[in-house]
N, C-alpha and C positions, 0 to 999 in steps of 0.2 A: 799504200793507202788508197781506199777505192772515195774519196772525196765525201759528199755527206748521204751517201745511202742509208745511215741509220737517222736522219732525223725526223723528230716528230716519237720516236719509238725508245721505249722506258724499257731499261737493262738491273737488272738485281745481281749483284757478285756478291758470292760470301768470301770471306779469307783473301777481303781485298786489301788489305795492310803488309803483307808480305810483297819479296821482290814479283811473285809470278801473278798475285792479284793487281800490281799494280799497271804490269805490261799489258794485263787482259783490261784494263781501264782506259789505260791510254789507247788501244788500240780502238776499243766502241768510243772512247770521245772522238778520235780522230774522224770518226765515220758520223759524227754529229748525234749519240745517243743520249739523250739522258739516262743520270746511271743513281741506281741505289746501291750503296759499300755499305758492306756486313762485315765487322768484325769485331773479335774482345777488343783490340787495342784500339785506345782512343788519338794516340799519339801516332800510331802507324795509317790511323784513317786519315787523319790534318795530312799528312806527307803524302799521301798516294791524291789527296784532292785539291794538295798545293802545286804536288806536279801535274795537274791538268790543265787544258788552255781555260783560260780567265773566262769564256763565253761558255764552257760545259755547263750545265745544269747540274747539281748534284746534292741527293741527300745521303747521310752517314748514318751510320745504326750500330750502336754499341753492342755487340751480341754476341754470347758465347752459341757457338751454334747446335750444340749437344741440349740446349735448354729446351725441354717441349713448345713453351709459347714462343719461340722464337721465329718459324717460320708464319707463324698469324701475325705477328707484332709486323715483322721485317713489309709483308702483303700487301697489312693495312698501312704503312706508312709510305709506300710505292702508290700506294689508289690516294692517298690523303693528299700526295702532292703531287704527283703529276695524272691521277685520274685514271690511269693505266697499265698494264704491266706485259711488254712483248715477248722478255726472253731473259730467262735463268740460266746463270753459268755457275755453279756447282765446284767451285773452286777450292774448299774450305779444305785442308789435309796436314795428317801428319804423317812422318815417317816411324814414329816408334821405335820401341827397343831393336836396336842392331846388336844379333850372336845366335851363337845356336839353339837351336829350337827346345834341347832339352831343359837349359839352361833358362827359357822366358819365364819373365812373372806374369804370371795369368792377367794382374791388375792391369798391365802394362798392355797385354794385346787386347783385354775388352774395350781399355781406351782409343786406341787404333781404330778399334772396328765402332766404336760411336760416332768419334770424327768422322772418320773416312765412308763411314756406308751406313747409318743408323740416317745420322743429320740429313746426310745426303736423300734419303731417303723421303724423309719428313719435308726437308725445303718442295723438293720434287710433288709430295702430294699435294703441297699445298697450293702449288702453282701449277697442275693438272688441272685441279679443281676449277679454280679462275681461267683456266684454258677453257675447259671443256663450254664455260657460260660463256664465253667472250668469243668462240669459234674458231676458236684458234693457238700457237704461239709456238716457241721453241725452248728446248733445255740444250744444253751442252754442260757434260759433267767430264770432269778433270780424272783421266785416269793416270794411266804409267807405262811403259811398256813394262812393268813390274807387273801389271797386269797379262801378259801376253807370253810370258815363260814366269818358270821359277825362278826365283834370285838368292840366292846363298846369304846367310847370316840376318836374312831382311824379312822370311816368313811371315810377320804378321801384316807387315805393308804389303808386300806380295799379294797376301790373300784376300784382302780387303780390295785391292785394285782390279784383282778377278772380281771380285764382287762387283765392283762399280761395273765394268762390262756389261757382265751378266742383268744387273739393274737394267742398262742402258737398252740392250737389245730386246728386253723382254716388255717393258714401258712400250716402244716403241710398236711393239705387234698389237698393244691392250690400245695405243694410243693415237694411232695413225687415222683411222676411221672418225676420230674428229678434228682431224687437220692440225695434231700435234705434230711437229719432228722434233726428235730429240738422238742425240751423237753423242760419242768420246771423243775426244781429242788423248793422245797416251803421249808423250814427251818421253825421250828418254833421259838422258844427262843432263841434266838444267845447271847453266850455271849462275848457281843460289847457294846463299847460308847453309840450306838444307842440305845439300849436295855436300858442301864442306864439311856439314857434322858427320855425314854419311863417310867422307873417306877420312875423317879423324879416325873411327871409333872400327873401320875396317882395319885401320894400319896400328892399333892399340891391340884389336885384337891379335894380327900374325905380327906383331912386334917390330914393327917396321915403320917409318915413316907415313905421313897420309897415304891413301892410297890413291890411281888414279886408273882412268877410265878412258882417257883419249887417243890412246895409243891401239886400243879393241876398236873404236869408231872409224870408218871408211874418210868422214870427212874431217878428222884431227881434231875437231873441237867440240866443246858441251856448245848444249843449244842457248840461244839470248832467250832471255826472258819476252823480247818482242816478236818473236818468233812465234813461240806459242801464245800470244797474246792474238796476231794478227789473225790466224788459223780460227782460237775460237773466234773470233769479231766477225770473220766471214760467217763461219757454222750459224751464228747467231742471227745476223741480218741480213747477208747476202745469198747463200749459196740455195738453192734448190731445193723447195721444201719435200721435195721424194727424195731426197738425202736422209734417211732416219735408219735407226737402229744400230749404225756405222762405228767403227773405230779407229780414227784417222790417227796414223803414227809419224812421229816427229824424230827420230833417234840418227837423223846423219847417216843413216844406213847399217845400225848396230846390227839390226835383228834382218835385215836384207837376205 
């Protein structure tokens, strides 16, 4: 924990309700940010803002983030109450249909790709925008190392996380000239729910028990969730603003 290098400075997380929005919470509280949490669940927002220190600042926004007005509403309610807005982390994601590719419902991967890269997309212009008149700010968006190779049975997550990259580096060339930075962070094995639906539905497919992952990883284990919280909370507020267009990988040494 780098002490309170974030205060004074307003944070927007989407898909902060889940286990890995809530490490990326705790980690900008820890660093003294005020934070705006975006998510559908209103129950998952109470828990990620009840595990905060009691002094954090925070406002909650019910929001499915696939909805167009959601990254205007999410903006203005960041400027309504705390006046400002310094940095977007792009967290919101699903994993999708796990099986082979022949086998996917179409409905199933456009969902993927609105989540994962549509929303993503939209939070991002909207907070370029208030970048570019405010002189400033930073994005950090949630990739994968699913992004960085292929991955078997997981294609449409795969593809979507290339996409998010692909976003990340090309914002970054359009965006840099007005003192935007914006990054990936890519995780590999997170250990999350997600992660557990991920090797249910591997090990249903080859008939086998869950399946497992830590035994391919150099360092034997999935990554904490505060892990990749801490990573983005640097990207966010600490690390050096010529850091942009980057794709910082977290995997224990998988992809090494």
């Amino acid at each position: 924990m780098s002490g309170r290098s974030g205060a004074g400075r307003v944070v927007l997380v989407t898909g902060a309700a889940g286990r890995l929005g809530s490490g990326i919470a705790a980690a900008l509280a820890g660093r003294g940010a005020d934070l705006v949490l975006i998510d559908r669940s209103p129950d998952g927002l109470e828990a990620t803002r009840d595990a905060l220190p009691a002094q954090t600042r925070v406002e909650t926004c019910v929001e499915d983030v696939t909805d167009p007005a959601a990254p205007g509403r999410s903006l203005d309610r960041a400027l309504e109450r705390f006046g400002r807005l310094d940095a977007l982390v792009n967290n919101a994601g699903i994993e999708g249909p796990v099986g082979r590719a022949e086998d996917l419902a179409l409905n199933e991967v456009r969902r993927v790709l609105e989540v994962n890269v549509v929303s993503l997309l939209a939070f991002s212009a909207s907070a370029l925008r208030h970048f570019r008149s405010a002189g400033g700010g930073r994005i950090v968006n949630i990739a994968s190392g699913a992004g960085l190779a292929g991955t078997g049975m997981m294609a449409p997550y795969s593809a979507s996380k290339h996409a998010v990259i692909g976003l990340t580096r090309s914002i970054a060339q359009e965006a840099g000239a007005a003192g935007i930075s914006i990054n990936a962070v890519c995780p590999g094995c997170v250990d999350s729910p997600m992660m557990s639906r991920i090797e249910a539905r591997l090990g249903e497919l080859a008939g086998t028990g869950p399946a497992s992952f830590v035994d391919a990883i150099p360092m034997g284990r999935y990554c904490d969730p505060s892990e990749v919280g801490e990573s983005v909370a640097w990207l966010a507020l600490e690390a050096p603003a010529y850091i942009t267009g980057s794709a910082i990988v977290l995997d224990g040494g998988l992809r090494a």
